[in-house]
MMTF fields as JSON, N, C-alpha, C and O atoms, coordinates in Angstrom:
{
  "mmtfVersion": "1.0.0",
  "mmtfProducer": "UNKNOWN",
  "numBonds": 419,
  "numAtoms": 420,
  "numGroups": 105,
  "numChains": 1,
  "numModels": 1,
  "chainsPerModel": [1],
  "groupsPerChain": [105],
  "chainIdList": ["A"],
  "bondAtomList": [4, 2, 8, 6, 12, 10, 16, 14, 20, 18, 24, 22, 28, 26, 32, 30, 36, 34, 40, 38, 44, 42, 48, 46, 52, 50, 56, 54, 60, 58, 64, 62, 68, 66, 72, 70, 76, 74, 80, 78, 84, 82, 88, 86, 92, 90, 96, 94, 100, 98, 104, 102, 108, 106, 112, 110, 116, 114, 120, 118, 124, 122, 128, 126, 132, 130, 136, 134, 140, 138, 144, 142, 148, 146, 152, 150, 156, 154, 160, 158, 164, 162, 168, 166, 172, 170, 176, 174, 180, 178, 184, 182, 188, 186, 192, 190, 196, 194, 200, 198, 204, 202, 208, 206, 212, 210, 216, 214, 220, 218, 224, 222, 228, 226, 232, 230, 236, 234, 240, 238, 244, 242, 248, 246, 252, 250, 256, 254, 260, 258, 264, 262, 268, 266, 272, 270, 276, 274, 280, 278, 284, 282, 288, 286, 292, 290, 296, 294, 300, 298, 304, 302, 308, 306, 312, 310, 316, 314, 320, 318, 324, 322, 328, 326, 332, 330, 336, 334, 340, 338, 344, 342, 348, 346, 352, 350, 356, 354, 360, 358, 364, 362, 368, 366, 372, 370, 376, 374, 380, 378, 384, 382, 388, 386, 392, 390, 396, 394, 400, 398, 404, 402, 408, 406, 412, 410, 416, 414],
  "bondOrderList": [1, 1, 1, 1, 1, 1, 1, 1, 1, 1, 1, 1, 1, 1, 1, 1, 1, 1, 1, 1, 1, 1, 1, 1, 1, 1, 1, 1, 1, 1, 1, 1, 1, 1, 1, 1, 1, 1, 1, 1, 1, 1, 1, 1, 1, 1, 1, 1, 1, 1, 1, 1, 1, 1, 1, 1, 1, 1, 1, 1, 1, 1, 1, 1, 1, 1, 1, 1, 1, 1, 1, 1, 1, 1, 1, 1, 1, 1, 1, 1, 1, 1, 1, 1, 1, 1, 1, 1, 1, 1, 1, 1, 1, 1, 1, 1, 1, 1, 1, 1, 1, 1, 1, 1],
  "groupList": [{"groupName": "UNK", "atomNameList": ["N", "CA", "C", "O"], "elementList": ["N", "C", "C", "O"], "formalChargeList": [0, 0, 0, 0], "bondAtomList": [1, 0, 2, 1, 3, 2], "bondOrderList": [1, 1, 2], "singleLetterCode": "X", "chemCompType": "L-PEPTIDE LINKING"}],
  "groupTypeList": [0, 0, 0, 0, 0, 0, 0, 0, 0, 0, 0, 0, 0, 0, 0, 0, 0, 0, 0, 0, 0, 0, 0, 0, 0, 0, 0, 0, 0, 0, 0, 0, 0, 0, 0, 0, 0, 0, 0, 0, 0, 0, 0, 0, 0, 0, 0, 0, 0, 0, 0, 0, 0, 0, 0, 0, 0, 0, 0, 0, 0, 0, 0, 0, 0, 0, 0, 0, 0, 0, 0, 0, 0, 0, 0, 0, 0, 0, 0, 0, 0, 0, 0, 0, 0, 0, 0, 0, 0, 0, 0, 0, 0, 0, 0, 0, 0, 0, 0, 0, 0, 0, 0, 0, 0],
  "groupIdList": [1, 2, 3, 4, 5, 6, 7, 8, 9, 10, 11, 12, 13, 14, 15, 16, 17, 18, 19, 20, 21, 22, 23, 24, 25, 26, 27, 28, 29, 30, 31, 32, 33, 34, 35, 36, 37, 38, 39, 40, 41, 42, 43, 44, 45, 46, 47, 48, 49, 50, 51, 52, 53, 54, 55, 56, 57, 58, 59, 60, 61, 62, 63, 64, 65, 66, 67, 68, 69, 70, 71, 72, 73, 74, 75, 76, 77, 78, 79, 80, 81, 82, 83, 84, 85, 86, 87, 88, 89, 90, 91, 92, 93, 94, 95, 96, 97, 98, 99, 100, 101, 102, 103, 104, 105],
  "secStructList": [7, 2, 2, 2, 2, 2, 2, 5, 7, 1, 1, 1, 2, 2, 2, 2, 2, 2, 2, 2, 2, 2, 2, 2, 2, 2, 2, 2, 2, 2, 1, 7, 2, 2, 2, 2, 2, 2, 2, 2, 2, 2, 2, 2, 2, 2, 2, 7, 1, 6, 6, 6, 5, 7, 7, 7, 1, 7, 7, 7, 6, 2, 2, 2, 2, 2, 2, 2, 2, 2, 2, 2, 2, 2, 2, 2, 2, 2, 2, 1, 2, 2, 2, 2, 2, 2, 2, 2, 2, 2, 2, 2, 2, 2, 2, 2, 2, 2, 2, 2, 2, 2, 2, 2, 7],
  "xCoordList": [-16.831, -16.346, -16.667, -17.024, -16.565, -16.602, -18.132, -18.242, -19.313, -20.311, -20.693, -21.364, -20.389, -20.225, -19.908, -20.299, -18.751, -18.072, -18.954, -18.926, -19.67, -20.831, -21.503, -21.655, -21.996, -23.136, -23.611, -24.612, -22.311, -22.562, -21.775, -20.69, -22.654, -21.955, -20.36, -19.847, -19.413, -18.391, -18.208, -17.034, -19.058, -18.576, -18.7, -18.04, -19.418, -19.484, -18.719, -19.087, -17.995, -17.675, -16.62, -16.407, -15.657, -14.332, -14.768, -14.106, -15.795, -16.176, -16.712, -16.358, -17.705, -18.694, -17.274, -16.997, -16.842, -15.391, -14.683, -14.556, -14.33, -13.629, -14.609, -14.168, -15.759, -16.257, -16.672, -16.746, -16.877, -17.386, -15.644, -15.473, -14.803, -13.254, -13.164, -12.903, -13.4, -13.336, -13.995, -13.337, -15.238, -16.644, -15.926, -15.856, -15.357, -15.091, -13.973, -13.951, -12.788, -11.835, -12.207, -11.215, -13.363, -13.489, -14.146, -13.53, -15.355, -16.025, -15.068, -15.325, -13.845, -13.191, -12.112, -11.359, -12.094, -11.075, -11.557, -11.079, -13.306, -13.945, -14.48, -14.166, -14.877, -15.954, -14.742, -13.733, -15.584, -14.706, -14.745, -15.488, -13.765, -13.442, -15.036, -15.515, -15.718, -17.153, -17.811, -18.044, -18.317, -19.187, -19.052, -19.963, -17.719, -17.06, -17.427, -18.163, -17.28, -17.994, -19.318, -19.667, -20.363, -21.446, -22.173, -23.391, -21.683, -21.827, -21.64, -22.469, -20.676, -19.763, -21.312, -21.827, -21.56, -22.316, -24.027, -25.013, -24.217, -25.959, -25.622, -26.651, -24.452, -24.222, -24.246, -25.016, -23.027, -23.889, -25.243, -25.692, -26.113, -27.42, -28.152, -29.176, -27.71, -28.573, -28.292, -29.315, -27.073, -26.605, -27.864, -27.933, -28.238, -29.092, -30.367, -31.548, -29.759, -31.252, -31.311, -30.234, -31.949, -31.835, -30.665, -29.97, -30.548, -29.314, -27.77, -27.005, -27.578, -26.865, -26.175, -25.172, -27.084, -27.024, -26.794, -27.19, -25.766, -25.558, -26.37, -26.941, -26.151, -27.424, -26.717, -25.544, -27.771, -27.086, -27.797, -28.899, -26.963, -26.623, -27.838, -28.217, -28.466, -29.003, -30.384, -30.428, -31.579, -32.658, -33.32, -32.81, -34.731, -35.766, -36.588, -37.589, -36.27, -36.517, -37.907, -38.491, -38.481, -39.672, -40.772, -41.587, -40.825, -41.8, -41.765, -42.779, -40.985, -40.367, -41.073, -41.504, -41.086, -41.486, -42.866, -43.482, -43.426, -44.813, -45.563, -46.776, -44.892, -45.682, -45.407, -46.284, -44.488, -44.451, -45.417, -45.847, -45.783, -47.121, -48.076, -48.552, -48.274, -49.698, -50.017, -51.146, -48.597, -49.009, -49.484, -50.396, -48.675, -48.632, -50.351, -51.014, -50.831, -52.341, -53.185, -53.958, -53.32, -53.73, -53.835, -54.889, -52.964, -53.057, -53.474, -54.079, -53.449, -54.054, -55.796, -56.62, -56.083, -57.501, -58.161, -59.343, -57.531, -58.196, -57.932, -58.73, -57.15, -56.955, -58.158, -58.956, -58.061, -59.283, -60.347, -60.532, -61.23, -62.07, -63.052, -63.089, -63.955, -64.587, -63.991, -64.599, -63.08, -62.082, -62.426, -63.315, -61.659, -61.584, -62.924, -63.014, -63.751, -64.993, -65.678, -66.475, -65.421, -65.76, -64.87, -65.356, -63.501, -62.387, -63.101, -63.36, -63.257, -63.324, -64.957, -65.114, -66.014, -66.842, -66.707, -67.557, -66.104, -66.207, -65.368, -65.595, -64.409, -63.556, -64.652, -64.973, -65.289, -66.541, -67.323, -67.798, -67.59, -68.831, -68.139, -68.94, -66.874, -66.204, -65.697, -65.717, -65.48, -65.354, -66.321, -66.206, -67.52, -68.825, -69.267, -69.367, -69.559, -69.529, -68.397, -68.71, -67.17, -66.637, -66.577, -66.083, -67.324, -67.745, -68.852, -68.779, -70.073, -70.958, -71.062, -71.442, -70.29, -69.976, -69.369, -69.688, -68.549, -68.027, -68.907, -68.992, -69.465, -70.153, -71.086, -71.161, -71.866, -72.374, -72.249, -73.055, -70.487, -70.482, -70.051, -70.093],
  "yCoordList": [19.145, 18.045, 16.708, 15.777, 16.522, 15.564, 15.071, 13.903, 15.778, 15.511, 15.16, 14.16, 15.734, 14.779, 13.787, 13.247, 13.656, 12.039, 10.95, 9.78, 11.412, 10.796, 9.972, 8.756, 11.264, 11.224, 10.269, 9.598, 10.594, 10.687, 9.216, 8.795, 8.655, 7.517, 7.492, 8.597, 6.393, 6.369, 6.454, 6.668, 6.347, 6.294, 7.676, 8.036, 8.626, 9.934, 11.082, 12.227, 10.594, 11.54, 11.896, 12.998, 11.652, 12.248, 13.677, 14.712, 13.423, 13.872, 15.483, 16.644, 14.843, 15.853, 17.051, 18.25, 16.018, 16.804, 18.006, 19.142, 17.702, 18.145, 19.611, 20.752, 19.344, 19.884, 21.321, 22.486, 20.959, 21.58, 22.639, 23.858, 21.674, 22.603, 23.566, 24.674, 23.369, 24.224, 25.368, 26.407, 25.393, 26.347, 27.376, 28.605, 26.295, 27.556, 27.991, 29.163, 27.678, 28.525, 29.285, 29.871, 29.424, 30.322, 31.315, 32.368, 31.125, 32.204, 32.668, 33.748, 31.925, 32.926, 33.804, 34.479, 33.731, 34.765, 36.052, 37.053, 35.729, 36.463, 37.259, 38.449, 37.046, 37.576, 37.948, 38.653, 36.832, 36.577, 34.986, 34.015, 35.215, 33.588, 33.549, 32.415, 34.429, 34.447, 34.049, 32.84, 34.826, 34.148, 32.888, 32.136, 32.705, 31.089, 30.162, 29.25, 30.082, 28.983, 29.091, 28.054, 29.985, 30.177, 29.958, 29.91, 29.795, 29.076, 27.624, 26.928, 27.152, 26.095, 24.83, 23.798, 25.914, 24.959, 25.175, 24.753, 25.841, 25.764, 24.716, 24.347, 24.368, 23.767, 22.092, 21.218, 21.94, 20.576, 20.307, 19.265, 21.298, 21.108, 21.042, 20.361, 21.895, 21.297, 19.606, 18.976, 18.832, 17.917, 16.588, 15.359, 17.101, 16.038, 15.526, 15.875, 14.745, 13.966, 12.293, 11.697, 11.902, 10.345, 9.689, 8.765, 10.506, 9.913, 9.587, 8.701, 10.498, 10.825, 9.892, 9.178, 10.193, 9.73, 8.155, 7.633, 7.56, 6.303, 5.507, 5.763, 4.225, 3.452, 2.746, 2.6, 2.513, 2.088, 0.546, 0.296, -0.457, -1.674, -2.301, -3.445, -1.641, -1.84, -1.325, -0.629, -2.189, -2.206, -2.241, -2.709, -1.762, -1.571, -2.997, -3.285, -3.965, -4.785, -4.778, -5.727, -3.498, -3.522, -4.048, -4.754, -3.669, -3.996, -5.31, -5.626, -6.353, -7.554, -8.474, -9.618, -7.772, -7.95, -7.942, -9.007, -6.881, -6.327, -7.444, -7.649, -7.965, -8.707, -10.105, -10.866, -10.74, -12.197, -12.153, -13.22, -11.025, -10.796, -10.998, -12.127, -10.43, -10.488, -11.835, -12.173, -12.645, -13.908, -15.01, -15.831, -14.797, -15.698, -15.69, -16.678, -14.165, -13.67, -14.348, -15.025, -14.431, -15.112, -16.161, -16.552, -16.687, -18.548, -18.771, -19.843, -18.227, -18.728, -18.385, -19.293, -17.389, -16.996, -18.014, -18.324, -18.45, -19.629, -20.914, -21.788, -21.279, -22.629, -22.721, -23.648, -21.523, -20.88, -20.421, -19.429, -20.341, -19.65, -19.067, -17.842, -19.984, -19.59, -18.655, -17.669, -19.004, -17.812, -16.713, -15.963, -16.518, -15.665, -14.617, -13.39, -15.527, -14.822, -14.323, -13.385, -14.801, -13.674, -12.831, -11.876, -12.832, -12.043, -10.559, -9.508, -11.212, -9.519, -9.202, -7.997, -9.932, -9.705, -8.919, -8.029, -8.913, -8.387, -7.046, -6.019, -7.223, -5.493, -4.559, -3.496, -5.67, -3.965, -3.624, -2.489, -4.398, -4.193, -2.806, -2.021, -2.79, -2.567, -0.986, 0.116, -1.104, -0.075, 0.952, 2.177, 0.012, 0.856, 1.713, 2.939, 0.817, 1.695, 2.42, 3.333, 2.37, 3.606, 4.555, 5.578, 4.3, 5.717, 6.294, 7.227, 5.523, 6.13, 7.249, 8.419, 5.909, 7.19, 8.548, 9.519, 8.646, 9.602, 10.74, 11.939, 10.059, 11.163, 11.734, 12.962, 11.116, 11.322, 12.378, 13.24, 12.067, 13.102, 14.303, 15.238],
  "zCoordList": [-86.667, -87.449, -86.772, -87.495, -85.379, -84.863, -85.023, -85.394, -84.801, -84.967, -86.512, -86.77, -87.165, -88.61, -89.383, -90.417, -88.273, -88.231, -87.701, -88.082, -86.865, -86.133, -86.835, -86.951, -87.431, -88.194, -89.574, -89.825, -90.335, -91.602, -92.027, -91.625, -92.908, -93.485, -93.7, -93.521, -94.068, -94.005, -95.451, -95.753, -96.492, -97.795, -98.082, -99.057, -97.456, -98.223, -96.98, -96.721, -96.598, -95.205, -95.765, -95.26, -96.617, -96.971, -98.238, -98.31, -98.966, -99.778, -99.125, -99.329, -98.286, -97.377, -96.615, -96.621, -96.158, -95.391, -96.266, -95.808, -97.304, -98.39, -98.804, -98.666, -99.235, -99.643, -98.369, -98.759, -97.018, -96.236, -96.076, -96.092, -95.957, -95.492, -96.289, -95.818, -98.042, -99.319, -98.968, -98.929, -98.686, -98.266, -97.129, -97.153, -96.001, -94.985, -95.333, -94.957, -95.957, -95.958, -97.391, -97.825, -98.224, -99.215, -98.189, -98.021, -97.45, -96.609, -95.574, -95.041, -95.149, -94.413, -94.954, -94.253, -96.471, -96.963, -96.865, -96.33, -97.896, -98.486, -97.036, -97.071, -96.355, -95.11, -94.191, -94.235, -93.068, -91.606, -90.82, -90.963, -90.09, -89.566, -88.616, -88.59, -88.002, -87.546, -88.578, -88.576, -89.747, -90.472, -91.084, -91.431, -91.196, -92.058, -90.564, -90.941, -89.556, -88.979, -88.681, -88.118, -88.813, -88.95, -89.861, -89.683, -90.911, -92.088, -92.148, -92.735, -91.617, -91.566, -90.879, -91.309, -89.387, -88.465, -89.346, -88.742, -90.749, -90.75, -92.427, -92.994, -93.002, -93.872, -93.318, -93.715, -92.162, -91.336, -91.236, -91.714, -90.547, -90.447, -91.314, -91.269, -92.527, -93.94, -94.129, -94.396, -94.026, -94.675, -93.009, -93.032, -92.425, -91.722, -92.955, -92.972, -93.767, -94.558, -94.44, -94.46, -94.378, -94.473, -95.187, -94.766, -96.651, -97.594, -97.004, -97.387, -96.045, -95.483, -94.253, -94.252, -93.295, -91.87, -92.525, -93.568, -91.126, -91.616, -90.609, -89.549, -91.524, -90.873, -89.07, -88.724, -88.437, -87.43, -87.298, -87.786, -86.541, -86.68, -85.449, -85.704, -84.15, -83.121, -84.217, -85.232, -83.279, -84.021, -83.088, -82.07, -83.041, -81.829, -81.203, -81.859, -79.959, -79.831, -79.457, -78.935, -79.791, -78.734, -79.293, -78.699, -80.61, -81.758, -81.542, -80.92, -81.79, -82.087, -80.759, -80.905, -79.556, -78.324, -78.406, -78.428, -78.455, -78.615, -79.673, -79.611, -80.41, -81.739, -81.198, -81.606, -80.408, -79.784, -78.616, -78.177, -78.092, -76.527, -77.839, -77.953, -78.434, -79.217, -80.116, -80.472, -80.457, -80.522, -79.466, -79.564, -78.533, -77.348, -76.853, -76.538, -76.904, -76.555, -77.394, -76.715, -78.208, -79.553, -79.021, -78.518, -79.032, -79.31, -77.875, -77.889, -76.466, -75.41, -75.757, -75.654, -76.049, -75.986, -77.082, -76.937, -77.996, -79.086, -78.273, -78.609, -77.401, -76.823, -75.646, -75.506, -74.861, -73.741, -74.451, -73.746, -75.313, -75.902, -74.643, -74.535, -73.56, -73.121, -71.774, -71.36, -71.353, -70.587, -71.19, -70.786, -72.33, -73.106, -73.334, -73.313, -73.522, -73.993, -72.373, -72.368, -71.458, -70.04, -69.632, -69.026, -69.764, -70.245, -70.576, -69.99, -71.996, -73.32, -72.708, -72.512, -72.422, -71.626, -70.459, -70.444, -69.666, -68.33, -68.454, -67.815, -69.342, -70.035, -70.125, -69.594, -71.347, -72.103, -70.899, -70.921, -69.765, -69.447, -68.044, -67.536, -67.725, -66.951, -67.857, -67.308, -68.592, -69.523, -69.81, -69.852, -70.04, -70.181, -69.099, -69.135, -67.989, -66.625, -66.257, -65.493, -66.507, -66.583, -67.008, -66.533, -68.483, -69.375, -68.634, -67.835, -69.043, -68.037, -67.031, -67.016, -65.769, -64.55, -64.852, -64.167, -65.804, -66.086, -66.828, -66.565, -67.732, -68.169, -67.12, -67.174, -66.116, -65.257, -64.415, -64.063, -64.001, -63.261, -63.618, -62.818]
}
C-alpha cells in the first residue's frame, strides 16, 4: 500500500485503493490469504502506466545546463571566428590521426 501511495496520483488513489482492497478480500475468501496478496502485489504492477504515476514537481536541470554551454559556445566561436576556425581545425586533424593510427595498428 505504501508504495502506491507513492506512486500514484492523489486524485485517483482513493479509487485505486478501494478497488485493489475489494479484489483482495474477494481473492482471499475465494482462494487463500497467499494467493490474495500475490495477486494483490502483480495488480500494483499492472497499475505502473504513465496515466497513473503522478507527476513530480523537480525537473532535470541538466538539459537546461547542457543547452546554456551550447549557447555560450556559439556566441564565443561567432565573436572569435578565426580562433574558432583553428580550434575545429586542429580537432579534425587530431581526430583523423587518431583514427588512422588506430586502424593501423
Amino acid at each position: 500500500m505504501r508504495f502506491l501511495q507513492w506512486f500514484c496520483a492523489r486524485e485517483l488513489l482513493e479509487e485505486i485503493e478501494g478497488d485493489l482492497i475489494e479484489s483482495f478480500e474477494l481473492n482471499a475468501e475465494e482462494r487463500s490469504i497467499f494467493y490474495a496478496r500475490f495477486r494483490f502485489a502483480l495488480e500494483v504492477i499492472y497499475l505502473l502506466r504513465p496515466s497513473v504515476i503522478k507527476k513530480l514537481n523537480n525537473y532535470n536541470n541538466t538539459t537546461i545546463m547542457i543547452k546554456n554551454y551550447g549557447k555560450i559556445a556559439f556566441r564565443n566561436y561567432r565573436k572569435n571566428v578565426n580562433y574558432a576556425f583553428i580550434n575545429v581545425l586542429s580537432m579534425s586533424i587530431g581526430l583523423a590521426c587518431c583514427i588512422v593510427s588506430y586502424l593501423n595498428y
